[in-house]
N, C-alpha and C positions, 0 to 999 in steps of 0.2 A: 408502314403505309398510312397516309391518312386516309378516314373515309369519312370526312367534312362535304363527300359528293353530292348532292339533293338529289341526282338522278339513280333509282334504283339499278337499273340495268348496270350503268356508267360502275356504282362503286362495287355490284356483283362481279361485274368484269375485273377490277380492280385486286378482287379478293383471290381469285383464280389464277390472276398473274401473280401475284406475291407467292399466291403457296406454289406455284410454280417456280416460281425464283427459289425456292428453298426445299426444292427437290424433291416435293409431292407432287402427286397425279389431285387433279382437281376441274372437275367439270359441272354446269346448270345442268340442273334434274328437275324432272318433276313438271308439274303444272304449267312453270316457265316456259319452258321446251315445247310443251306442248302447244301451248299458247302463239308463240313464235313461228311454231312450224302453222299455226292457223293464220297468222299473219293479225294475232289480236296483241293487243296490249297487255302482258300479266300484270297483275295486282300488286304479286311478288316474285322475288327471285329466291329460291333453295339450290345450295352448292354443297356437291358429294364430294371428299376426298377419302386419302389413305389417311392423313394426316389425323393425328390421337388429338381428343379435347385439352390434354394438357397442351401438346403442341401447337395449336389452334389459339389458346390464350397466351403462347408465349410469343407469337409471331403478332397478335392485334392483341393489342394492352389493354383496351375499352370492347370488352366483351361480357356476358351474362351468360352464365352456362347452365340458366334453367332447366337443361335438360341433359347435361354431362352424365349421366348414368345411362340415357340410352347412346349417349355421343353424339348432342348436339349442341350448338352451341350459336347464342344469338352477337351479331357484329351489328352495330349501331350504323344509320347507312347518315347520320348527322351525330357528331358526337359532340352532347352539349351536357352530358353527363348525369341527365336522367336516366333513372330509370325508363325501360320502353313500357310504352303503356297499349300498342296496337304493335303486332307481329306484322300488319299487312302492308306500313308501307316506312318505317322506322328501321327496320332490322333486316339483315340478309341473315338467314336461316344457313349453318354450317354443319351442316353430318358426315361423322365417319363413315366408311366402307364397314357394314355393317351384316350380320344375316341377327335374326331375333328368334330366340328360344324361348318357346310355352307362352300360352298365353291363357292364363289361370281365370281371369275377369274376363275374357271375351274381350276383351278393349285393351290394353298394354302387353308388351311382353315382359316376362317374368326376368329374362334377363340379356342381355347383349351378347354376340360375339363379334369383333371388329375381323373383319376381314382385308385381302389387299386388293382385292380388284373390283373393281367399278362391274362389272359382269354380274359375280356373285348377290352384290348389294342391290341389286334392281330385282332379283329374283323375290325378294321381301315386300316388296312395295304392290298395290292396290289394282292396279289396272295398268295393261297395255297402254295403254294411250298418255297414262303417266310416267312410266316406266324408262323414258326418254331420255339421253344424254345431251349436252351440245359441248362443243369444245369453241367460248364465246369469241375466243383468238381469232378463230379462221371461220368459224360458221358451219366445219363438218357435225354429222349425228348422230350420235352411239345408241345400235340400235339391237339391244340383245333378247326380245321379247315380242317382238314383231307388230311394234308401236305405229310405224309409221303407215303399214297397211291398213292398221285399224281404224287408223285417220281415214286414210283414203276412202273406204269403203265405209265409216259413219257407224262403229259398233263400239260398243261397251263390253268390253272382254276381259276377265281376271288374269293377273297372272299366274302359270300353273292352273291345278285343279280350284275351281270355286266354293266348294265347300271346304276348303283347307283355308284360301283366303278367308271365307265368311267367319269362321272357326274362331280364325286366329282375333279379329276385329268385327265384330258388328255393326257396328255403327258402318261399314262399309258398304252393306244394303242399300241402307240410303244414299250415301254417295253415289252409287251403280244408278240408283233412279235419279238424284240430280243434277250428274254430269249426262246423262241420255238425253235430259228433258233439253236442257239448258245448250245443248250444242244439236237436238234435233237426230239423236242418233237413234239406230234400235240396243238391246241387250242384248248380248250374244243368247241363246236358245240355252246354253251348259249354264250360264251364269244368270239367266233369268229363274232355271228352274230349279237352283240351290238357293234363291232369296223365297221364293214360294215354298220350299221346303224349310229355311232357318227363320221365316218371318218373326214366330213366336218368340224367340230369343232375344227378339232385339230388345224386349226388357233388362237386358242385361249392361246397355248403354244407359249410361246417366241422364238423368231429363235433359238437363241444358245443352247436352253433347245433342241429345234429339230435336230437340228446340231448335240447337242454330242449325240443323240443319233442312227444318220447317222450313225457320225465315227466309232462308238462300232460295229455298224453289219457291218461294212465292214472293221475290225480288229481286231473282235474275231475267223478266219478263219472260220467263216459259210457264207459269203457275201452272195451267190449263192442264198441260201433257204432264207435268210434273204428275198434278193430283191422279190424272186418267191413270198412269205409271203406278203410282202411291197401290190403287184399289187392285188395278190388275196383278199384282204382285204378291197379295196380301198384307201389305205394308199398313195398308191405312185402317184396316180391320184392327191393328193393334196397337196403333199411335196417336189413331181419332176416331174411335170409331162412332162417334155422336155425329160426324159426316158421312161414313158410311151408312149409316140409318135414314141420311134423304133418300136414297135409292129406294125409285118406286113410290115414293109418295106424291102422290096426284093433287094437280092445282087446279085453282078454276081456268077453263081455259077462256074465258072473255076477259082474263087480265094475265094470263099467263100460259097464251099459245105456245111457250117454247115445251115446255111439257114439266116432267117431272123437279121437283128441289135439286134434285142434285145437278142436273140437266143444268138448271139456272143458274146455280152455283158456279158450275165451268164456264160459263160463257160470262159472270165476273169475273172467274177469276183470268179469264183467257182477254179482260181490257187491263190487268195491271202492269204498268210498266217497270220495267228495267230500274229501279233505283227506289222504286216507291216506297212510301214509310211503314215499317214492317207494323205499325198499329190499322191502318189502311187496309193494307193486305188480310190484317187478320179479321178487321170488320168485316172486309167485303166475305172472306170465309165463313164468317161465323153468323151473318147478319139473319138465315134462317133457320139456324141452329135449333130455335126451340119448334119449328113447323113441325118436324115428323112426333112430339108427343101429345102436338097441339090437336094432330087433326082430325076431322069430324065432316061428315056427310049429314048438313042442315037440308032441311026444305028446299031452301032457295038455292044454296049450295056451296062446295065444299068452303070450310071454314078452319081458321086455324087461332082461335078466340087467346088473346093475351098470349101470342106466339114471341113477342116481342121483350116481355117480362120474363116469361120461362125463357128462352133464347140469352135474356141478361143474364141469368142466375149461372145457365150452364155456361157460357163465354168466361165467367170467375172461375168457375171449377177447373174446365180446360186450360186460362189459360195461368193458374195457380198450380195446379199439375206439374204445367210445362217449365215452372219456375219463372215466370215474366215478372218484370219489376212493377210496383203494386201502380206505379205511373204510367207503366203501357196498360197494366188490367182495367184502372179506370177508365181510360180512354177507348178501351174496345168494349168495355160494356157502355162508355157510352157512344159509341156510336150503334150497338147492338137495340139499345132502350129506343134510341131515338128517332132508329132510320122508317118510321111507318109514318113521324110527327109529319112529313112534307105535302101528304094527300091533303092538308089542312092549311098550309099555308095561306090560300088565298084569302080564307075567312080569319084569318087569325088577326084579333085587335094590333093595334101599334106598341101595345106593352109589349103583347104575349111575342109578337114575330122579335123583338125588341131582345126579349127575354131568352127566343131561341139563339138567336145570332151570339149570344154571349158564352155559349158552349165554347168549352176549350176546342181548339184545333178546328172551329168549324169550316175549312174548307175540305177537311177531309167527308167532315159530312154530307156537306155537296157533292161530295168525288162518287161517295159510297151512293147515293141519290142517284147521280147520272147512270152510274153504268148500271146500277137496279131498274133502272127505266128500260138502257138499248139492250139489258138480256131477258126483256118482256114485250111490255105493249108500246115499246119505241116512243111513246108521248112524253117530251122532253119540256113541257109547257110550267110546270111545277116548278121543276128545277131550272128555267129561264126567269121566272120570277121570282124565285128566292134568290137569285144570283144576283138580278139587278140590284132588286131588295139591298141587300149585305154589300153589295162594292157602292150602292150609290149612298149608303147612309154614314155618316162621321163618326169615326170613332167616340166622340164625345158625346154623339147621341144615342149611342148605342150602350156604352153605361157612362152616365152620365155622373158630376158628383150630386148624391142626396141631397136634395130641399130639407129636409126633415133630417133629425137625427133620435133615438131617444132622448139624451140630453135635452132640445128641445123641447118635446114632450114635455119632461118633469119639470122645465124651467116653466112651460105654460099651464102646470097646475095638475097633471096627470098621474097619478101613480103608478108605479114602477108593475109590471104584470103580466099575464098570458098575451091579453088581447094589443100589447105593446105591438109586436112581430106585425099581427093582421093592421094594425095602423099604418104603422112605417111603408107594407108594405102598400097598402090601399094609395097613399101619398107618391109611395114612386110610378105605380100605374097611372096615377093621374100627370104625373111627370113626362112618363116617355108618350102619353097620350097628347102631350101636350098643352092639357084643360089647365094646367099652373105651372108659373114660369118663377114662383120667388118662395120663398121662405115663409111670406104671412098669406098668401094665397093659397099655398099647403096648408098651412094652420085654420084659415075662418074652411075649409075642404072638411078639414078630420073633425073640427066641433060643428059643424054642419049634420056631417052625417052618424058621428061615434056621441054628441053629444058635448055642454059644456063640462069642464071637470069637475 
């Protein structure tokens, strides 16, 4: 068979007829199914059969059996002979008829047993509503767990007992809260109240395993009900719990009628959309992180003094914890640092506003800005003029190349020193202010005011 197909679905179907042609049972599982019976688009396709990983490499030549020990096996859905570097839309996912014995870490099973029938092997798998066969030939679908009801009626239901499921995987708590959020379902009541009893454990899932499954409920546009999910569960008591400490902490309420941080927090995180960049996401998360150590009952009133500093520190902590690459941490502390700088906008000289615009990523700045406005006092005036500000100004005046260089400097008699940095930098304000447009007009500027050499 080749699967040179582009179209996932196209070369999964593909895969199911071949092992059909050679005398396996082979049907789409899983997420697919389910996805299909919702009438949505899957991401990806996973195919069950009888068929053994050796026989699975002997029928597609161009396969990776990263995971032949538990009996899976990756098919390239473009075979251009790389390695796959994304499962999610590179590869059709092949597993045997399986059931899984012991699971020693909480998170893998200790060791496979292949089974023959499609029946058995769904008995192992995560949730009802996953749990799903299709036979992609004809469109019928194998339904041995009572998947399609669960659809129907909008629940999140283990299969089997829930604390056997939870047992065996942990990391499956969270899934239970972001396949809920993310399709709008409730939690079945038997399998809510075995994540409320195994919350503690999910220390036993790897950060990053925990991690992506953060990033997913706060960028599958449910964030909101995800997090509300997260707390009611006791999830978020043991995954973040620097969020669950906004609970109860009181604002002013002449700039922040919605009420409490965490209050505020949801109705951010309930504007981020469906695809948004998981650095974004975790600003807008994390952006009042440092409120509940900060705050304080002033005269005038409540106050949350250098909320935004302390807020930076713990956004590293958390999101170093979480194992985030040191490229998203910068970027979520900065937008943590920064998102208080926009009250100032209007007063801020043409360097400094100059100076802000050159922040990495700054439209996410904006993003975090906007919806920090409509989950308070609704005045969008700040961020209508920063926005002008930044789209109507040129790239090239917004960092421009230096007037001045040191080289300069020591060619025009300076010695080399501390107060080098405070020059250069005196020179460029004068630059984006506009007061000097050349090279010797920075120069008579800096012995003007630094003196001659």
């Amino acid at each position: 068979m080749s699967t040179t197909v582009a179209n996932p679905k196209t070369a999964a179907t593909e895969i199911v007829r071949t092992l059909r042609e050679r005398g396996h049972q082979a049907y789409l599982v899983g997420g697919c199914v389910r996805d299909l019976f919702l009438g949505r688009e899957p991401t990806d396709y996973d195919v069950a059969t009888d068929a053994r990983p050796d026989d699975v490499m002997r029928i597609f030549p161009k396969t990776w059996a990263v995971g032949a020990q538990f009996g899976v096996v990756l098919i390239p859905i473009e075979s251009d002979g790389a390695e796959p570097q994304s499962q999610g839309e590179r590869v059709v996912e092949v597993a045997t008829f399986r059931s899984d014995v012991g699971y020693s870490d909480g998170r893998h099973p200790d060791r496979v047993e292949y089974s023959q029938t499609a029946e058995e092997d769904v008995q192992r798998r995560d949730f009802t509503i996953n749990g799903l066969l299709m036979d992609p030939l004809t469109g019928d679908v194998l339904d041995y767990v009572g998947g399609r009801a669960d659809l129907e009626h909008k629940i999140v239901r283990t299969i089997g007992e829930p604390r056997v499921r939870f047992g065996e995987d942990k990391l499956r708590m969270l899934r239970a809260v972001r396949f809920a959020a993310r399709f709008g379902y409730q939690i079945d009541p038997a399998t809510f109240a075995a994540i409320r009893e195994l919350a503690p454990q999910i220390h036993q899932v790897s950060r990053e395993r925990i991690r992506d499954e953060i990033i997913k409920m706060l960028t599958e546009g449910r964030a909101r009900r995800a997090f509300e999910l997260l707390n009611e569960t006791g999830l978020l008591h043991q995954v973040l719990p620097e969020v669950e400490k906004m609970k109860g902490v009181e604002q002013p309420p002449q700039f922040h009628p919605e009420g409490d941080v965490w209050v505020h927090t949801l109705m951010l995180l309930e504007q981020l959309p469906a695809g948004c960049s998981p650095t974004l996401a975790l600003g807008v998360l994390l952006h009042d992180v440092g409120k509940p150590p900060t705050f304080r009952r002033a005269p005038d009133r409540i106050r949350f003094d250098e909320h935004d500093e302390i807020g930076t520190a713990m956004a590293h902590e958390i999101c170093s914890r979480l194992r985030f690459s040191n490229h998203d941490i910068q970027q979520v502390e900065s937008l943590v640092r920064n998102h208080m700088r926009f009250k100032d906008v209007e007063r801020m000289k043409a360097s400094t506003l100059k100076r802000f615009f050159r922040l990495p990523h700054f439209p996410e700045h904006l993003d975090l800005h906007r919806m920090d406005c409509l989950a308070s006092h609704r005045d969008l005036s700040l961020y209508e003029f920063a926005k002008q500000k930044y789209e109507s100004t040129p790239p090239h005046q917004i960092r421009p190349q230096p007037l001045l260089t040191g080289d300069d400097l020591i060619a025009s008699g300076y010695q080399p020193g501390p107060q080098f940095k405070e020059m250069l930098a005196f020179a460029e304000d004068a630059q984006l202010e506009g007061k000097v447009n050349t090279k010797e007009e920075a120069l008579v500027l800096v012995r003007d005011t630094y003196g001659n050499p």
